[in-house]
C-alpha positions, 0 to 999 in steps of 0.5 A: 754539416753531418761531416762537420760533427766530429771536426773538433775531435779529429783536429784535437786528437791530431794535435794530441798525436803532433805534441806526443811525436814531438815529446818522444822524437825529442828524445829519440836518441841522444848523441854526443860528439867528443873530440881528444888531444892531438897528435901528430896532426891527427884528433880522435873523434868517438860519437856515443848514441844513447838509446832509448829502452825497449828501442833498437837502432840499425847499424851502419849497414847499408841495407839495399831494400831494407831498413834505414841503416844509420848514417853518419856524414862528416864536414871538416873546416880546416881538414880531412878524414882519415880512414873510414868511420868505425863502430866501436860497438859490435851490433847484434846481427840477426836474420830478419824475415820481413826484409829476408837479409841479415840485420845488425842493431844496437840496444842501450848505446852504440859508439863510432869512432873517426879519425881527423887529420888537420891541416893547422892547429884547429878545425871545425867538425860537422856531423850530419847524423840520420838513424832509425830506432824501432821497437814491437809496435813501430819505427821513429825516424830521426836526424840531427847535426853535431859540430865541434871544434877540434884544437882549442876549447870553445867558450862555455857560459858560466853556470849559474850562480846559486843567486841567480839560480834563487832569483829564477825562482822569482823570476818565473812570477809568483804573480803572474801563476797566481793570475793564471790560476784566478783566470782558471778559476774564472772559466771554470765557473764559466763552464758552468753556465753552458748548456751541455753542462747546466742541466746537468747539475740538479740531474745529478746532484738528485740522482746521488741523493736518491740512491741507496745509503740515504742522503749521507751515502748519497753526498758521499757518493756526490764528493767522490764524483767532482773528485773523479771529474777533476782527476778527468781533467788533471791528470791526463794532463799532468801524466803528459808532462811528467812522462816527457820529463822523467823520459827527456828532463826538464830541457824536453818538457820546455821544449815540447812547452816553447813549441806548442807556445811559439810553433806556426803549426800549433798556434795555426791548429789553435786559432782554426780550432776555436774558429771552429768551435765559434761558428759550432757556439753560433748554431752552425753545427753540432760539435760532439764526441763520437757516440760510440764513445760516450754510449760505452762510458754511459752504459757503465755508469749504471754499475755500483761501487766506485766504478760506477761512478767513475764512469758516471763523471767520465760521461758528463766530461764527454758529453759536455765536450763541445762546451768545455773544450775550447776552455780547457784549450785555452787554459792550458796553452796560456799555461805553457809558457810557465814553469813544469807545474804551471799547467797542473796548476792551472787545469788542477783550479779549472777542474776544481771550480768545474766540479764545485758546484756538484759537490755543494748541491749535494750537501745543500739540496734545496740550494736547487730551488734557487737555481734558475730554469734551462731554457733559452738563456742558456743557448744566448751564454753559449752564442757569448762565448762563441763571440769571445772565442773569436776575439781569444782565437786570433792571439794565436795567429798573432803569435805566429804571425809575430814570432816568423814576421809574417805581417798579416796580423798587425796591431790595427787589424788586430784591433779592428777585427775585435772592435767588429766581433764585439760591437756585433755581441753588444747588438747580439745581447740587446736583441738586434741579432738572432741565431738559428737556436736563440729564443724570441726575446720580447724585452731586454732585461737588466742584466743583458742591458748591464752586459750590453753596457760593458760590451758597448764600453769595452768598444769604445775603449778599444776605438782610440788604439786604432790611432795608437792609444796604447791600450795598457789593460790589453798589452799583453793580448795586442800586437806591439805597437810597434807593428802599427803603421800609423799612430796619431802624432807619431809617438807611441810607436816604436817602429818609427823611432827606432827607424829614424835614428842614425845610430840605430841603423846598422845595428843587427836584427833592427829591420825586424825587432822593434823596442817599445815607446820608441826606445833606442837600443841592440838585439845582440848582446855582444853589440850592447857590450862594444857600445857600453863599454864605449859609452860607459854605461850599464847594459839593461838585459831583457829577456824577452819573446814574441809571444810573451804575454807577461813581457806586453804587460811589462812594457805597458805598464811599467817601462810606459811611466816617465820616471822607468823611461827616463832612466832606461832612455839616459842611463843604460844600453837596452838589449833584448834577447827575444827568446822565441824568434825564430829567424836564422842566422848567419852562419858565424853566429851559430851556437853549438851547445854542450851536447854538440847541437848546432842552433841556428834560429835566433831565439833557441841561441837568446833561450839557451843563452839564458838558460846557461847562462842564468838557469831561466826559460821564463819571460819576461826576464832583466838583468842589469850587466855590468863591464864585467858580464855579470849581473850588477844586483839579482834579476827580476823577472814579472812584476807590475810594481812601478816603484819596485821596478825604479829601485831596481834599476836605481841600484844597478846604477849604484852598483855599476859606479862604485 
C-alpha cells in the first residue's frame, strides 16, 4: 500500500506533462505549402516553416551521428520532381562540440523551395515533413504532411457571415455554462463536507481571529486567505489556457480541449484516475501529496505579512488534495468542451464556493458554534463520494469507447454497472455495509434514511432502461440507446430501425453511426444534398459528437416530443456531422485545410467543416440548409425549450418554400 500512496500524483503530474506536450508539439513549427502559376509544364512550390522563439531548427543536412537534420519527402499524382529541393534560407552554420561536426539551424523562419514538372494540366503534391527544433533546455521533435493541388483552385468554404458568426455566440449556450458553473458550485460546497478539509475550517477561521491587529485585522486577514485559495485553483489553470493560446490561437486552445475531451489516452487516464481515488475514499490507502512538499509550504506559513498567508492556503490546498482532487478533475474535463473561458469560469465558481465559507466564519465567529463535530460523519461523506465517483468515472471510458467504436461499454452495461454501484451505496447509507475506517452505526438516523430513500429511488429509475426506457433526465451521461442490444417492444432504438430500412442501407458511415428515436437519415453531408435536392426537401444539419453530453440532452428531450419528431421525420433530410469521431476515411474523402494539412479522421474534417464554414467548434450545433448550401434561418445551438425548437424548425420550412 505504501507504493500506492503518491499514485495519484504520479498519474496527475503525468497527465499535466501529456496536456503541456500536446499544447507546445502543437505548435512547434508551423508550415505552409504555396504553389505558383505554371509555366511550360513546370510549377514552382516554396515550403515556409515558422519557428517558434527562442527555438532553432536543423538544416537539411544530413548529419550521420548527429542531429535530426530536417526532412522534406515529396509525392506527385500526376508528375515528377525536377532537380533537388533548395533552401532558400541560408542556415547558420557552426561547430557543435557535443556531436564534433559542423551544424547549420535555422531562427525565425526558413523557406525550400522545389520545382514540379506535370504531366497534364493538374497534379496532386504531397509533402511528408519531419524536423527537430531545440533550445537551452531540450529538443521537440515533430512531423506533419501538407498536400496541394498544383493547376486548379481547390474549393474553399465560405467564410462565415457576420449572422452566423453572431449566432455562434448562442450556439455555444448561455444555458448550458450556466449549468456548469451552478454544478461547480454544487461540488464546491460539497468539497467542504470532506474530512481533509472540514476540520480545517473553525482551525483556521480561529487561528485569523486570534492574531495580532484584533478581530478586524484578523478578518482582513481571513478574505485575503479564501482570496488566495481561489487564485490557487484559478489561475494555474487559466494561465494554461491562455499561454497555449497567445503561443498557437484559438485553432490550438481547442484542439488541446477536443483532445482532452475526445482522446482514448486521456479519458482512459481519467476513468483509471477516479477508479483510483474511489478505492483511496473506500479505505484501501491513503492518497497524498508528497510530504516534502506540503512540509515546505507549512514551514512558511508561519511568516508574517501576506506571504505568510499565502502559504498558509497554499497548504490547505495540498493537503486537502486527496479529497478535492477527483473534483476538480471532473469540473474541468466536463468544462473542456466549451468556449476559451468556460473552464475559468467554471473552476473560478468551485473555488469561490470552496473558500466561501472561511471568509464567512471569520466575519461571523459564533456561526462556529453551530457547525457539527468531526467525527466519523465525515469519513461515511467520503466512502459517498467514492461511490459516485465510480458511476462519474465510467463516462470517461464511455467516451472513449463511443468516439473509436470499441463496444465495450454499451448502454445496458453501462447501466448495469451503475444500477450495482448505487444499490450498494443505498445499503451502505442504512448500515448494511462497513469500511475499514467507518464508525459503528447503532441506529439509522433521519437523514441517511432521507438519503437512503433518494439512492433506493434513483435505482428504481434507473431499472426500466435496461429494456430501453429512455432515461431523459441522464441523456446526456448514458451511451445512446442506439448502442443497446435489446429494448422492450423494439422502438426506443435507433440501431435497429436505422438498420432495417432499404434506403438507409448503403448509405456512407451507417454501419457505425446511428441517429436516435429510430430516425432515417446520412452521415455525409454531400449524400444529404444529392438526396435533398431529389426529394425536394430542406436539409436538418447537426452538429454533433460522441461525447457530446449537451447533444444527449437534446436529442432526449427535445427531438423525443411527437410534434419535433414528426417534422424532422416528414419534412427535412437529417445529417449529422459527428465532430469527434475518430475513424479514417477513404482516401477521396481527405480534406486538405487552408494551411496544407491533410485531415484524415472523420470527425477533424466534420469539425474543420464547421468551423470554416459557420466560425463554431461547439455541440450541439443546427443548421437548416437549403438548395442552395446556405442556412435558410440562423442556427441554433443548445436549448431545451421544445417550443422554441418547433419555431425554429417551422421557419426553416417557410423560409425553404418561398
Amino acid at each position: 500500500m505504501k507504493n500506492m500512496k503518491n499514485l495519484f500524483y504520479r498519474l496527475f503530474t503525468s497527465l499535466v506533462a501529456i496536456f503541456l506536450v500536446q499544447a507546445v508539439s502543437a505548435q512547434t513549427v508551423d508550415w505552409k505549402m504555396e504553389a505558383g502559376e505554371i509555366e511550360d509544364g513546370r510549377c514552382r512550390v516554396v515550403l515556409t516553416a515558422q519557428i517558434p522563439d527562442g527555438y532553432h531548427m536543423y538544416d537539411l543536412g544530413p548529419y550521420v551521428g548527429g542531429p535530426t537534420a530536417t526532412s522534406i519527402l515529396f509525392t506527385v499524382e500526376g508528375g515528377e520532381t525536377e532537380g533537388e529541393l533548395k533552401a532558400l534560407t541560408e542556415s547558420h552554420k557552426a561547430y557543435d562540440d557535443i556531436f564534433m561536426m559542423d551544424i547549420g539551424t535555422y531562427e525565425t523562419q526558413a523557406e525550400f523551395e522545389q520545382w514540379i514538372r506535370l504531366e497534364g494540366e493538374s497534379a496532386r503534391l504531397t509533402a511528408q515533413l519531419e524536423w527537430q527544433i531545440c533550445n537551452d533546455t531540450g529538443c521537440i521533435p515533430g512531423d506533419d504532411e501538407l498536400s496541394i493541388t498544383l493547376g486548379q483552385a481547390e474549393e474553399i468554404a465560405p467564410a462565415p457571415s457576420e449572422e452566423v458568426a453572431a449566432a455562434t455566440k448562442d450556439a455555444a449556450g448561455g444555458g448550458s455554462l450556466w449549468s456548469l458553473i451552478i454544478e461547480a458550485i454544487l461540488w464546491g460546497f460539497a468539497a467542504l463536507l470532506t474530512p481533509c478539509v472540514f476540520p480545517m475550517v473553525p482551525m483556521t477561521v480561529s487561528y485569523f481571529l486570534k492574531g495580532e491587529g484584533g478581530v478586524t485585522m484578523g478578518r482582513i486577514r481571513a478574505a485575503l486567505y479564501g482570496f488566495f485559495i481561489v487564485a490557487l485553483y484559478t489561475v494555474p489553470i487559466a494561465a494554461i489556457i491562455l499561454i497555449t493560446r497567445l503561443v498557437g490561437g484559438d485553432a490550438v486552445t481547442a484542439d488541446i480541449f477536443n483532445w482532452l475531451a475526445t482522446h482514448w489516452l486521456p479519458n482512459v487516464i481519467f476513468f483509471l484516475v477516479f477508479m483510483v481515488f474511489a478505492a483511496s475514499f473506500f479505505g484501501a490507502f491513503e492518497i497524498t501529496m508528497p510530504s516534502w512538499m506540503v512540509n515546505k509550504s507549512d514551514s512558511k506559513a508561519d511568516t508574517k505579512g501576506l506571504g505568510g498567508i499565502f502559504f498558509l492556503a497554499l497548504t490547505l490546498v495540498l493537503v486537502s488534495f486527496s479529497c478535492t482532487g477527483p473534483i476538480v478533475g471532473s469540473v474541468l474535463i466536463k468544462s473542456t468542451a466549451g468556449e476559451f473561458w468556460t473552464p475559468i469560469l467554471t473552476m473560478l465558481a468551485f473555488s469561490i464556493a470552496f473558500a466561501l465559507p472561511f471568509t464567512i466564519f471569520a466575519f461571523f465567529p459564533s456561526m462556529l458554534k453551530n457547525l457539527p463535530k468531526s467525527g466519523g460523519w465525515l469519513n461515511s461523506v467520503k466512502v459517498v463520494i467514492g461511490f459516485i465517483e465510480v458511476a462519474l468515472g465510467l463516462k470517461f471510458l464511455s467516451v472513449a469507447d463511443q468516439v473509436y467504436h470499441w463496444g465495450i461499454l454499451d448502454r445496458e452495461i453501462y447501466l448495469a454497472i451503475w444500477i450495482v454501484v448505487f444499490t450498494l451505496l443505498g445499503f451502505y447509507l442504512l448500515g448494511k455495509l462497513k469500511f475499514a475506517h467507518d464508525s459503528e452505526v447503532k441506529f439509522i438516523s433521519v437523514t441517511r434514511l432521507s438519503l437512503a430513500i433518494v439512492v433506493f429511488s434513483f435505482v428504481v429509475y434507473l431499472i426500466p432502461g435496461m429494456w430501453g426506457a429512455p432515461l431523459k433526465g441522464l441523456s446526456g451521461y448514458l451511451p445512446p440507446l442506439s448502442s443497446q442490444d435489446f429494448v422492450l417492444g423494439g422502438e426506443g432504438s435507433a440501431a435497429p430501425a436505422a438498420t432495417s430500412s432499404t434506403a438507409q442501407q448503403g448509405r456512407k458511415y451507417s454501419d457505425v453511426l446511428h441517429l436516435p428515436h429510430g430516425l432515417e437519415g446520412f452521415f455525409d453531408l454531400k449524400e444529404a444534398e444529392a438526396y435533398a435536392k431529389e426529394v425536394g426537401k430542406p436539409i436538418f444539419l447537426d452538429f454533433t459528437g460522441h461525447g457530446c453530453v449537451n447533444c444527449r440532452e437534446m436529442e432526449m428531450r427535445v427531438w423525443s416530443d411527437p410534434r419535433v419528431l414528426e417534422i424532422l421525420k416528414n419534412d427535412y433530410v437529417i445529417c449529422a456531422l459527428y465532430a469527434d469521431d475518430k475513424m479514417n476515411v477513404d482516401e477521396s474523402e481527405w480534406v486538405t485545410t487552408d494551411t496544407g494539412k491533410v485531415l484524415k479522421q472523420l470527425g477533424k474534417i466534420n469539425s474543420y467543416y464547421a468551423l470554416k464554414t459557420y466560425g463554431v467548434n461547439a455541440q450541439p450545433y443546427y443548421v437548416l440548409q437549403g438548395q442552395d448550401g446556405k442556412p435558410l434561418v440562423d442556427p441554433r445551438g443548445y436549448n431545451l425549450d421544445v417550443e422554441a425548437f418547433i419555431a425554429f424548425l417551422q421557419a426553416g420550412i417557410e423560409a425553404y418554400n418561398k
